[in-house]
C-alpha positions as CSV (number, residue, x, y, z in Angstrom):
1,X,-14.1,18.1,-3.0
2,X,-12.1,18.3,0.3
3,X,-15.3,17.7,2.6
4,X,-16.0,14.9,0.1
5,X,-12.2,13.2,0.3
6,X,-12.5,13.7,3.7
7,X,-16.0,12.2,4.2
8,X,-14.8,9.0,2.2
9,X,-11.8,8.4,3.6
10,X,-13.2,8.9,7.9
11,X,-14.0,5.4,8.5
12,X,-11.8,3.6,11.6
13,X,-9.6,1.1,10.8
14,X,-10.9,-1.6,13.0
15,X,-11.8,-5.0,12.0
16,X,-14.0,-7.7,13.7
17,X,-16.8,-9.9,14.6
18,X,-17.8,-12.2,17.1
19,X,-19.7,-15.2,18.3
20,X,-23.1,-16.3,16.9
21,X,-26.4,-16.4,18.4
22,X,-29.6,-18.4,17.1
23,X,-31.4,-17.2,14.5
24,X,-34.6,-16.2,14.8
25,X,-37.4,-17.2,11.5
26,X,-38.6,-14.0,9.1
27,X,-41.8,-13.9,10.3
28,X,-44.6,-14.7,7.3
29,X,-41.9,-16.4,5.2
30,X,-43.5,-19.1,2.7
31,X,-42.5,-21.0,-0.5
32,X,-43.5,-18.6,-3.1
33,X,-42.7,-19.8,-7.1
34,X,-41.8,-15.9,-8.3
35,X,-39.2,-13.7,-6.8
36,X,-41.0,-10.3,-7.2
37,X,-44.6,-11.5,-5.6
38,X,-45.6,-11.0,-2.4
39,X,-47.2,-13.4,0.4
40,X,-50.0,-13.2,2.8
41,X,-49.9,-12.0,6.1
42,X,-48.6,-9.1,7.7
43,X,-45.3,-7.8,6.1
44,X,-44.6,-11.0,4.8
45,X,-42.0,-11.4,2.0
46,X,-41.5,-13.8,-1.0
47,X,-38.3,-15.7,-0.7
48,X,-36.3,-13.4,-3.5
49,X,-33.8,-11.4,-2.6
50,X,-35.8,-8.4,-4.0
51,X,-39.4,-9.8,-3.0
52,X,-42.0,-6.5,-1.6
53,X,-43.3,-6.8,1.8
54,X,-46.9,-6.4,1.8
55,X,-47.9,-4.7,3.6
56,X,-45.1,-2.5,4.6
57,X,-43.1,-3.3,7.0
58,X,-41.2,-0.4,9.7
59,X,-37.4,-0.8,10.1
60,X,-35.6,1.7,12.3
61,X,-31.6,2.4,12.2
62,X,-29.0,5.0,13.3
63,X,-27.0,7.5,11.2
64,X,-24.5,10.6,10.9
65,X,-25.4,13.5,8.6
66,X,-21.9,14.4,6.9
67,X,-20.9,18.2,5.5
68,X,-21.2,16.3,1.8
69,X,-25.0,15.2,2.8
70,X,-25.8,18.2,3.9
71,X,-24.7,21.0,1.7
72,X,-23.6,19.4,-1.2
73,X,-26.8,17.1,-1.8
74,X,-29.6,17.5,0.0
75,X,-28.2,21.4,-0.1
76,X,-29.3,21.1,-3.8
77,X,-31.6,18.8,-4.4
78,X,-35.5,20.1,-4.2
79,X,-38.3,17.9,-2.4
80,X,-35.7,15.0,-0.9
81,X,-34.5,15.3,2.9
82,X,-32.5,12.8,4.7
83,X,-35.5,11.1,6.0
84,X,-37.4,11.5,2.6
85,X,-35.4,10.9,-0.5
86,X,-35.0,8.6,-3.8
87,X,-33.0,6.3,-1.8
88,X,-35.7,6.2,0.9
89,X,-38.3,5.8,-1.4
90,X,-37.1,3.3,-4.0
91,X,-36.6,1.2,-0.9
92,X,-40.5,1.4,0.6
93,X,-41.8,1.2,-3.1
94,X,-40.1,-1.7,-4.9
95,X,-39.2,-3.7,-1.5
96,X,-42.1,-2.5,0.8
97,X,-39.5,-1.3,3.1
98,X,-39.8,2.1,5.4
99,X,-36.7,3.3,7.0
100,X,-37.0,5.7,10.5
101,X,-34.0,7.1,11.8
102,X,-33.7,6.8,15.8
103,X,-31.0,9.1,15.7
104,X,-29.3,11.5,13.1
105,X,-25.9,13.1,14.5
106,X,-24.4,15.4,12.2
107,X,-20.8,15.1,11.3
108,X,-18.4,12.0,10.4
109,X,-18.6,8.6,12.0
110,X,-15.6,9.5,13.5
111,X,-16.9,12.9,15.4
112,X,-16.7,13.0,19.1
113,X,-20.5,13.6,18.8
114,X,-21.3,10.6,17.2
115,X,-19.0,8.7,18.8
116,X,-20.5,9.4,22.1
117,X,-23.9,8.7,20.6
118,X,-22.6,5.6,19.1
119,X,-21.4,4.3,22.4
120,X,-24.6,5.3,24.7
121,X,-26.5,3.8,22.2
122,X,-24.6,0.4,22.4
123,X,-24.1,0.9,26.3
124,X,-27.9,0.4,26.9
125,X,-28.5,-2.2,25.0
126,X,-31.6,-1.0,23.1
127,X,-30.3,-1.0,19.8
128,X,-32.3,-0.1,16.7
129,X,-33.2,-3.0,14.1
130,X,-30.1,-2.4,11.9
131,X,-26.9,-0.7,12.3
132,X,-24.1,-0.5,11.2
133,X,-20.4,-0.9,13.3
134,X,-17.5,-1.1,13.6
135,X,-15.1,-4.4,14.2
136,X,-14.5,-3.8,18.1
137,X,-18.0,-3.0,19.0
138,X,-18.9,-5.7,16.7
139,X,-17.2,-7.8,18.7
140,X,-19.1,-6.4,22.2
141,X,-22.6,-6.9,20.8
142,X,-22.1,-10.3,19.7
143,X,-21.0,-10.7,22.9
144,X,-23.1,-9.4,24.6
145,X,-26.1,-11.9,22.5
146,X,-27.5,-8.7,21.2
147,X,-27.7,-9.6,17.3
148,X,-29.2,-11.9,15.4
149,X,-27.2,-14.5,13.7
150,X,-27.0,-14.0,9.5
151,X,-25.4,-17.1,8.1
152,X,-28.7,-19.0,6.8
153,X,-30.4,-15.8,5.9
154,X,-27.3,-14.0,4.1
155,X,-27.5,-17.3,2.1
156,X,-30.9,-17.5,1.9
157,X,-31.7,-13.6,0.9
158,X,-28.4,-12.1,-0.9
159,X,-29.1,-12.1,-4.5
160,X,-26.4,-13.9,-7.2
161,X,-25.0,-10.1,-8.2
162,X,-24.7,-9.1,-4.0
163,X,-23.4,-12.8,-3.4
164,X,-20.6,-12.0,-6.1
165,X,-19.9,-8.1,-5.2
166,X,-19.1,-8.5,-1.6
167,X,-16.7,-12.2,-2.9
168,X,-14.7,-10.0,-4.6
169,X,-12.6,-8.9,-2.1
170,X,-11.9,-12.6,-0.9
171,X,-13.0,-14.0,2.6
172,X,-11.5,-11.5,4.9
173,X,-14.5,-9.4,5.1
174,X,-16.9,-12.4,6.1
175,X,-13.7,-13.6,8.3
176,X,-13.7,-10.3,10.4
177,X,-17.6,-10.7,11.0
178,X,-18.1,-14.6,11.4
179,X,-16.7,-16.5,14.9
180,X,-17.7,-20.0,15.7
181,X,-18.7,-20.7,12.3
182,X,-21.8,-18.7,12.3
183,X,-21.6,-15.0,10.2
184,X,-23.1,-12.1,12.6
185,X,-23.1,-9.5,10.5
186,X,-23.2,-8.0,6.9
187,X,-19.7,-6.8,5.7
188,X,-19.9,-3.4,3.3
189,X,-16.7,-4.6,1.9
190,X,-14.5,-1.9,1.0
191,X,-12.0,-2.3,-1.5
192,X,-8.0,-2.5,-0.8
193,X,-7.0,-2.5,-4.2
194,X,-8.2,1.3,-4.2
195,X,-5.7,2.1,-1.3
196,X,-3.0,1.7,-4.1
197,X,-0.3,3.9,-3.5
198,X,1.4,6.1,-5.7
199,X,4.3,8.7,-6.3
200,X,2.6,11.9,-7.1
201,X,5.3,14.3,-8.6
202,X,5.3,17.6,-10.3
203,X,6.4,17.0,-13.9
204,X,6.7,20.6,-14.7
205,X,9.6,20.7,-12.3
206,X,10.8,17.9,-13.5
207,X,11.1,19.3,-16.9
208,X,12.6,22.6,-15.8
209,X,15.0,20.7,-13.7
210,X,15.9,18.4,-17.0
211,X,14.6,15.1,-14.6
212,X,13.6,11.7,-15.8
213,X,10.7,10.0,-13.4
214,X,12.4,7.7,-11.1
215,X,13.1,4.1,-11.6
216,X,14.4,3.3,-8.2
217,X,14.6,4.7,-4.4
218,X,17.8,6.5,-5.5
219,X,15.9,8.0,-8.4
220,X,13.2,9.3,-5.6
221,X,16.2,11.0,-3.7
222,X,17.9,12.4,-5.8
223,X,14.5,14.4,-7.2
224,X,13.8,14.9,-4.0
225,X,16.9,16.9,-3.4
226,X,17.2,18.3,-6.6
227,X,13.2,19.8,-5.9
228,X,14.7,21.3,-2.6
229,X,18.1,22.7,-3.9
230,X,17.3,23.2,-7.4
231,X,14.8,26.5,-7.1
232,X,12.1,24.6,-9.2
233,X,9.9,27.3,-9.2
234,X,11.9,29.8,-10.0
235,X,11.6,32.6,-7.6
236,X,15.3,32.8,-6.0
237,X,14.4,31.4,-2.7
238,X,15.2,28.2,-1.1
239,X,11.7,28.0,-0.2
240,X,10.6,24.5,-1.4
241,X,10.2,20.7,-0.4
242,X,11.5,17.8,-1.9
243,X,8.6,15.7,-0.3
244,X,5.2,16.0,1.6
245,X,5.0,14.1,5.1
246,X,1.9,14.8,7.4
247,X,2.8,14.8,11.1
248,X,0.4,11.4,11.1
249,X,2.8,9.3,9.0
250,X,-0.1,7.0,7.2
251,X,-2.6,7.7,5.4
252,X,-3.9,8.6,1.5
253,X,-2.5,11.4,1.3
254,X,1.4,12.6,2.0
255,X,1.6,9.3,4.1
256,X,4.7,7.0,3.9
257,X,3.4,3.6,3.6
258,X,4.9,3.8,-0.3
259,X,7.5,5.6,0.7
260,X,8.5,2.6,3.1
261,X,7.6,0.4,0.5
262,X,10.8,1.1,-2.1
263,X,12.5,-0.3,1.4
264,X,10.4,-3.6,1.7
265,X,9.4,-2.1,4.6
266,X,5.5,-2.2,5.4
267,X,4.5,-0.9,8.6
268,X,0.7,-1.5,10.2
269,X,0.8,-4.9,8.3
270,X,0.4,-8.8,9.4
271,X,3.0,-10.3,7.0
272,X,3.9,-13.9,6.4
273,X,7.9,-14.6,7.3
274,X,9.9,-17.8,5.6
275,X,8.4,-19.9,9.0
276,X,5.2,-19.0,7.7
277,X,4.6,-17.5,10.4
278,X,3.1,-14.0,11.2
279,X,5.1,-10.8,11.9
280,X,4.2,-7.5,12.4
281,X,5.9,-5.2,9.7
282,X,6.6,-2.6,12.1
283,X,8.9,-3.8,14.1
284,X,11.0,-5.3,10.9
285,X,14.8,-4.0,9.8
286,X,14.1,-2.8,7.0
287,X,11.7,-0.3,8.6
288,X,15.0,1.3,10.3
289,X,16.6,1.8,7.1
290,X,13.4,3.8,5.9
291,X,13.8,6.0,8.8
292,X,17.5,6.8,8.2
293,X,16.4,7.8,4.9
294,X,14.1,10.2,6.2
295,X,15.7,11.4,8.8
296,X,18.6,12.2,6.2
297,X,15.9,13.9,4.0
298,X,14.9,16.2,6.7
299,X,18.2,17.4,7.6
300,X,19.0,18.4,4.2
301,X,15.4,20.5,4.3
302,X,14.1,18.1,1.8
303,X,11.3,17.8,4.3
304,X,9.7,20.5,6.0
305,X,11.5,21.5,9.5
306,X,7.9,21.9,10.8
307,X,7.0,18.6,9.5
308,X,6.5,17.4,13.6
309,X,3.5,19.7,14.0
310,X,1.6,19.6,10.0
311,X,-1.0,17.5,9.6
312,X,-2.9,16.4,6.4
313,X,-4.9,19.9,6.0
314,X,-1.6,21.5,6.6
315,X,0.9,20.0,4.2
316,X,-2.1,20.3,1.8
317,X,-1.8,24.3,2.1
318,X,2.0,24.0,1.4
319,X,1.0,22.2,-1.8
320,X,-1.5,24.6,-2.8
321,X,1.2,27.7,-2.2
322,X,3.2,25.1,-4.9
323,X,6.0,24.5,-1.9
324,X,6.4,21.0,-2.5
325,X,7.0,19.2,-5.8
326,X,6.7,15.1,-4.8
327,X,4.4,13.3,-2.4
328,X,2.9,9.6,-2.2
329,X,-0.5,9.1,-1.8
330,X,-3.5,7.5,-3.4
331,X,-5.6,7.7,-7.1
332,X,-8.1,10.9,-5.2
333,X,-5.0,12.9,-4.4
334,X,-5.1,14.8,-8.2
335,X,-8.6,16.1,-7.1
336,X,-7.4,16.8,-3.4
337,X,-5.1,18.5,-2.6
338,X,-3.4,18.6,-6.0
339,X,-6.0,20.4,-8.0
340,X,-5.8,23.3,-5.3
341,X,-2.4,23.2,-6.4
342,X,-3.4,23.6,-10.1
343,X,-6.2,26.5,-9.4
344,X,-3.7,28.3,-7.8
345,X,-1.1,27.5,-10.9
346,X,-2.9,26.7,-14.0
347,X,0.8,25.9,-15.2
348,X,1.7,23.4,-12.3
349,X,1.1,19.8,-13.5
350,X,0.9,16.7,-11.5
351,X,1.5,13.0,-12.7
352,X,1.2,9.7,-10.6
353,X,3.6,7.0,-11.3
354,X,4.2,3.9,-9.6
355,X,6.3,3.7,-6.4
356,X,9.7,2.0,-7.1
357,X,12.1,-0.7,-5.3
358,X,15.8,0.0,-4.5
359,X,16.9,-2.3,-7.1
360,X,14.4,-1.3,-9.8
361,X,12.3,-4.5,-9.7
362,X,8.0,-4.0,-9.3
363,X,7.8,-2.8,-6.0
364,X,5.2,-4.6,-3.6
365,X,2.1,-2.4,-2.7
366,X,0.7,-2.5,0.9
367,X,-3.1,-3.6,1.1
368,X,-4.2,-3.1,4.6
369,X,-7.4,-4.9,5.3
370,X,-9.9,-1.8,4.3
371,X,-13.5,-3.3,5.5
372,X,-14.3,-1.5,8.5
373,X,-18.1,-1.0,8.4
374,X,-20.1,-4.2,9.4
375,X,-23.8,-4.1,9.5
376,X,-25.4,-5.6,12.6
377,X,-29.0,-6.8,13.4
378,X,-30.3,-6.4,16.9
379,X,-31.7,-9.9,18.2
380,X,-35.4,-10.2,18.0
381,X,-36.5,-8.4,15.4
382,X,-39.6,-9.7,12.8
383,X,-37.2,-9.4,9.9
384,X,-33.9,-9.3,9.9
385,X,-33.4,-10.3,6.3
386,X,-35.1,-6.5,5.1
387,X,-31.1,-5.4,5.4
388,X,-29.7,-8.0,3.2
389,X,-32.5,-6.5,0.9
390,X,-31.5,-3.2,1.0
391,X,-27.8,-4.5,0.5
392,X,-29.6,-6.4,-3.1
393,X,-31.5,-3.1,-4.3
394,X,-28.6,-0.2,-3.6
395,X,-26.2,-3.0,-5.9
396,X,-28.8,-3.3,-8.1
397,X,-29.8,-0.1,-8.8
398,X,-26.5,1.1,-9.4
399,X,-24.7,-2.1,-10.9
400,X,-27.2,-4.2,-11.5
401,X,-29.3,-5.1,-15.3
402,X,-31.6,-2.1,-14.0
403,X,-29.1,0.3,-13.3
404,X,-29.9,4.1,-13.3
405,X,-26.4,5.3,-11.9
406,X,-27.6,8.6,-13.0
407,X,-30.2,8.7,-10.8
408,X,-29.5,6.8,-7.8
409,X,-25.7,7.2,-7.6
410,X,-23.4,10.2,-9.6
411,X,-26.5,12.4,-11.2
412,X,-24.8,15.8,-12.5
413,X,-26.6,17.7,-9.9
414,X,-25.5,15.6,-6.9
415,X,-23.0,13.3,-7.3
416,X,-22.8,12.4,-3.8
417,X,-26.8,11.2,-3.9
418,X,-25.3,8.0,-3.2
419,X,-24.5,8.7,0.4
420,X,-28.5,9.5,1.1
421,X,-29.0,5.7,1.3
422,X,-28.6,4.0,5.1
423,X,-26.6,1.2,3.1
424,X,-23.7,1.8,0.5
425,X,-22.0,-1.3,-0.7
426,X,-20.1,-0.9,-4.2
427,X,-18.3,-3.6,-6.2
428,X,-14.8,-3.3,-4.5
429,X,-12.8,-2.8,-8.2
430,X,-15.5,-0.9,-9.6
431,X,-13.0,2.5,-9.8
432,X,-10.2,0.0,-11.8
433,X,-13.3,-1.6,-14.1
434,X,-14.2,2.2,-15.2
435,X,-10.7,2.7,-16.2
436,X,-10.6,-0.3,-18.2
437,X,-13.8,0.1,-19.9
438,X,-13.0,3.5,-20.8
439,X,-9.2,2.7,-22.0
440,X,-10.9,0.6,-24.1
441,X,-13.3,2.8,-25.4
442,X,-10.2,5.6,-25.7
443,X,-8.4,2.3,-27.7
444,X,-11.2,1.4,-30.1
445,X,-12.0,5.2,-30.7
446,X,-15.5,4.2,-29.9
447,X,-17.0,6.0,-26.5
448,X,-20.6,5.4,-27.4
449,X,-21.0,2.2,-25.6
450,X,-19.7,3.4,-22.3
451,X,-22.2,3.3,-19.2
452,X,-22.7,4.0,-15.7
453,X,-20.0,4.8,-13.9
454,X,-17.9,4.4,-17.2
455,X,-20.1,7.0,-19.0
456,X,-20.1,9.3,-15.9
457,X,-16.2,9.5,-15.8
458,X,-15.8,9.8,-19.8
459,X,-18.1,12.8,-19.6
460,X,-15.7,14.4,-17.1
461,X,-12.8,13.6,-19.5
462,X,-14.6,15.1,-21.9
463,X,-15.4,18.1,-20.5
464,X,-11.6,18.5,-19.5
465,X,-10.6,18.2,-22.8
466,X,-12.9,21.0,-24.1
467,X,-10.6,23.5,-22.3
468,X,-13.3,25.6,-20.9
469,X,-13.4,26.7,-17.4
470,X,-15.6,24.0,-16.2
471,X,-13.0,21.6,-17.6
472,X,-10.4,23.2,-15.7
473,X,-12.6,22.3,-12.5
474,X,-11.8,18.5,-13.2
475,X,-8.5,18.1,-14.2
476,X,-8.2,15.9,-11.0
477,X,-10.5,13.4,-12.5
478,X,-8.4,13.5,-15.6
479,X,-5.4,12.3,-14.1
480,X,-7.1,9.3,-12.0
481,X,-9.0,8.1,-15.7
482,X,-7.3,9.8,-18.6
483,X,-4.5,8.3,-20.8
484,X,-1.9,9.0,-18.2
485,X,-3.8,8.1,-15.4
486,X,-3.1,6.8,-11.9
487,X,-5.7,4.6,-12.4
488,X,-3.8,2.8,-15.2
489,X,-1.2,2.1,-12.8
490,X,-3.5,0.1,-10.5
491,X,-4.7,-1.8,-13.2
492,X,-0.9,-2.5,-13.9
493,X,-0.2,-3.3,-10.2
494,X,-3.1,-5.6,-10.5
495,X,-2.5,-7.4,-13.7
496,X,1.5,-8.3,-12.3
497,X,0.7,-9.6,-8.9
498,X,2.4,-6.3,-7.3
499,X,-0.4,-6.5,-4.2
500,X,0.7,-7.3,-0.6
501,X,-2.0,-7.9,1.5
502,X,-2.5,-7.9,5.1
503,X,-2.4,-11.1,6.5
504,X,-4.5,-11.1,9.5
505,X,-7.9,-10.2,8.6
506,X,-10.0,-11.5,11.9
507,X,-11.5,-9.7,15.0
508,X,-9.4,-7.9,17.4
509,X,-7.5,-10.2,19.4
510,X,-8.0,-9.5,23.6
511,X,-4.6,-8.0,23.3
512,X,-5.3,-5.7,20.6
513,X,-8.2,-4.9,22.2
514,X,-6.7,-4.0,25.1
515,X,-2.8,-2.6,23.9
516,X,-3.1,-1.9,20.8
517,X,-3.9,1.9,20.2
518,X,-1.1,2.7,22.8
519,X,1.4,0.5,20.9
520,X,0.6,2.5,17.7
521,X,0.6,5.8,19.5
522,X,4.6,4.7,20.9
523,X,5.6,3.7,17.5
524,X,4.2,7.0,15.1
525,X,5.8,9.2,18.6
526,X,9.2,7.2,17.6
527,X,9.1,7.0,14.2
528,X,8.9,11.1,14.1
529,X,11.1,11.9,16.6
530,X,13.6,9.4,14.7
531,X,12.9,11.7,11.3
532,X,13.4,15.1,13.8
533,X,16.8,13.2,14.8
534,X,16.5,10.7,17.5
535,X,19.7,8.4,17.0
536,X,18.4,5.9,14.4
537,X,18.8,3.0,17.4
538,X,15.8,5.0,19.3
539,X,13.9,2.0,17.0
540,X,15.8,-1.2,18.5
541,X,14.6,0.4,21.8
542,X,11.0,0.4,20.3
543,X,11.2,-2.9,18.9
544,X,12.1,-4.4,22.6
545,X,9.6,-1.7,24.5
546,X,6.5,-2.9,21.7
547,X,7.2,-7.1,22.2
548,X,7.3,-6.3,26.1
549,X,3.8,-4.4,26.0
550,X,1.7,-6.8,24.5
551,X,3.1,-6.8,21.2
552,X,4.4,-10.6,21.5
553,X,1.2,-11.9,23.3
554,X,-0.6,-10.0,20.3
555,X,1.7,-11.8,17.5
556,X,1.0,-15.1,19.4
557,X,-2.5,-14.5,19.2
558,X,-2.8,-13.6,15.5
559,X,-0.4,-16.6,15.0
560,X,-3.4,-19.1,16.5
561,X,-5.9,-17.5,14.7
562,X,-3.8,-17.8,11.2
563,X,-2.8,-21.6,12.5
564,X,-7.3,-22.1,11.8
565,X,-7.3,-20.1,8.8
566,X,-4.9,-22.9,7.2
């Protein structure tokens, strides 16, 4: 489960696109009456957005081979490699479709292996007929007039249920990938709304420690402390921490963003002022009052003192040893790293509620723009429609009215199989819909009509609830789906507006290009040396060092983009 949290959550957080280039006519394409028939001519194609080209028609591509591929699918799975698989073969036999791999690196997309490949690859300029990107190189291939221009044919190809899974995020998805009008590549939109964040608190201290969950940022403080002074588990030592922090600040897990958040504070955002204007929610006041908070919580050991050196795997081992009794993070953080908590304490029990204002009113939740994989074309090719087909058939065969999610997504065996396909776009609130089609079910008393993903998750429930040792295995899923679930408190967050989204949702500007990783690197170096106890005005410093580095050209140019979008 940790190599699979970690394989999901390893994409960059870039977004972009670039200029268009003319598009180039699917080779063999006629008016054909039926969507499932087939044309004449070599590898031609009816006009459906599922039609089989006959005869079969070669596309190559580019991929990694992550630790979950490898040892926990195709590691048990008989008869299926990554080259020859049901994903593979589904493709060649209902779409008429072959897929060869120029290049498999193993590891994450964000490995220094394959991000060397990656880069030689884009360097040279010979580019195999689909891959998929990133928002900065994106950016460089388009250009550099080296893919193929999709607007007609995502309209043309893209069936009604692909058309409505990747709208469901709104625009910003084809925004990041379309410049001059024209749309140059195919966004696998990934969904914000599953960034939610969350307080995840041990409610076995709690009770021990006579505690109500909190209400407001006071409420978090004062549990913090009380987890930190109050020996909460009980062994005579003052050997335990309030709250979790990784060394990185952000992220899913033991990251700050909802921390920040009880503060109206909302760092790595775009955010609309009163002007209307954009501003960038680092550099905002309230941020400062966030970091006197912490930096008060650390000298009172309510943080660990080694915080400045503990990254995500670390803080997760403190958890496990049951050192820290409160951290924020998203709806995956029950089954890592708090159910390595609870198979090292069977009695240690973890709730998520939701994160909390200073004033008790619904707090706003940070939604940073989460589409980071874009799907390229390289210019020339016979058919560049075949990906928008494989986009139609992975949705379908999971979502669609022929779903077998069993089999082509979550089978018992492999629930990972998924990953095996070259392309992996999901319906962006498909983890929320699950949760509302099983509270339903759980309402009505009624869990026979459940299916797919639904049915997958109730059976997990269900096998928790048995109380054998395989249950124990997935409490995690439990406590994202069951009656107190996290995942009930997205669909709350949802249902009262709570979201706050990132505003600027378009390519990198040239600044950001340029200055923008060194402007994040000074303000995460600030920010912790500000919790280790820098004087708190360390941060006006900041503030004047990041508009004088690029960080005022880089508002103005977000401000002119956001001046088109209205």
């Amino acid at each position: 489960m940790v190599l699979l949290v970690a394989s999901l959550m390893a994409l960059t957080a870039c977004t972009g696109g670039n200029e268009g280039g003319n598009v180039n006519s699917p080779a063999g394409q006629e008016e054909n009456s039926g969507n499932a028939g087939t044309n004449e001519g070599k590898g031609s194609a009816s006009d459906g957005p599922l039609g089989k080209y006959d005869p079969p028609i070669e596309v190559t591509t580019a991929r990694n081979l992550s630790d979950v591929v490898e040892n926990n699918v195709l590691g048990v799975l008989e008869g299926e490699t990554f080259e020859d698989n049901r994903w593979t073969r589904i493709y060649e036999e209902q779409l008429g479709i072959k897929i060869k791999n120029e290049w498999v690196v193993k590891g994450n997309p964000d490995s220094d292996q394959y991000v060397q490949k990656m880069n030689v690859t884009l360097a040279s300029g010979e580019l195999p007929d689909f891959l998929a990107v990133n928002a900065v190189q994106l950016k460089q291939l388009a250009e550099s007039d080296l893919i193929e221009d999709m607007t007609d044919l995502y309209e043309k190809y893209a069936s009604p249920l692909t058309k409505d899974i990747l709208s469901q995020e709104g625009s910003g998805p084809f925004d990041a990938a379309t410049f001059d009008g024209r749309l140059m590549a195919i966004p696998q939109v990934e969904p914000s709304i599953e960034r939610s964040m969350f307080i995840w608190i041990r409610t076995d201290w709690l009770d021990k420690l006579g505690l109500q969950p909190p209400k407001t940022m006071a409420d978090v403080l004062a549990v913090s402390k009380a987890f930190t002074d109050g020996d909460p588990d009980g062994n005579g030592k003052p050997d335990t921490f309030g709250l979790g922090v990784t060394k990185d600040l952000w992220g899913g897990a033991n990251g700050l963003e909802g921390f920040m958040a009880g503060f109206k504070a909302y760092p790595n955002l775009w955010l609309e002022d009163e002007s209307g204007k954009l501003v960038f929610g680092s550099i905002q006041p309230e941020v400062k009052k966030a970091l006197q908070a912490l930096q008060d919580m650390f000298k009172s050991g309510q943080i660990d003192k080694e915080f400045g050196i503990k990254d995500g795997g670390k803080v997760a081992e403190d958890i496990t040893a049951g050192k820290v009794g409160m951290e924020y993070g998203e709806q995956w953080n029950s089954i890592w790293p708090l159910q390595l908590n609870k198979n090292n304490d069977p009695n240690a029990q973890w709730r998520a509620f939701p994160i909390v204002s200073e004033n008790g009113d619904p707090a706003m939740v940070p939604q940073k723009f989460s589409t980071t994989k874009f799907f390229v074309v390289r210019k020339g090719v016979e058919h560049p429609e075949a990906v928008i087909k494989l986009f139609n058939l992975h949705l379908e065969k999971n979502w669609g009215e022929t779903a077998e999610f069993d089999v082509y997504y979550a089978p018992p065996e492999a629930e990972s199989v998924w990953q095996l396909s070259p392309v992996q776009p999901a319906p962006p609130k498909k983890n929320v819909t699950a949760y509302r089609e099983i509270d339903a079910a759980r309402k009505a008393g009624d869990f026979s009509t459940l299916k797919g993903e639904a049915k997958t998750i109730q059976e997990k429930i269900d096998l928790f609830n048995s109380g054998s040792e395989e249950g124990f295995a997935v409490w995690g899923w439990e406590r994202i789906y069951g009656p107190e679930g996290s995942m009930g408190i997205t669909d709350q967050y949802d249902k009262n507006n709570q979201f706050l989204i990132d505003k600027f949702v378009a390519a990198p500007t040239p600044t950001m290009v340029e200055r923008k990783s060194t402007l994040e690197k000074l303000q995460d170096e600030t920010f912790v040396k500000i919790i280790l106890g820098e004087p708190i005005d360390a941060f006006d410093k900041f503030v004047d060092d990041w508009k004088k580095l690029g960080g005022d050209q880089m508002t103005q140019e977000a401000n002119d983009w956001y001046a088109t979008t209205k």
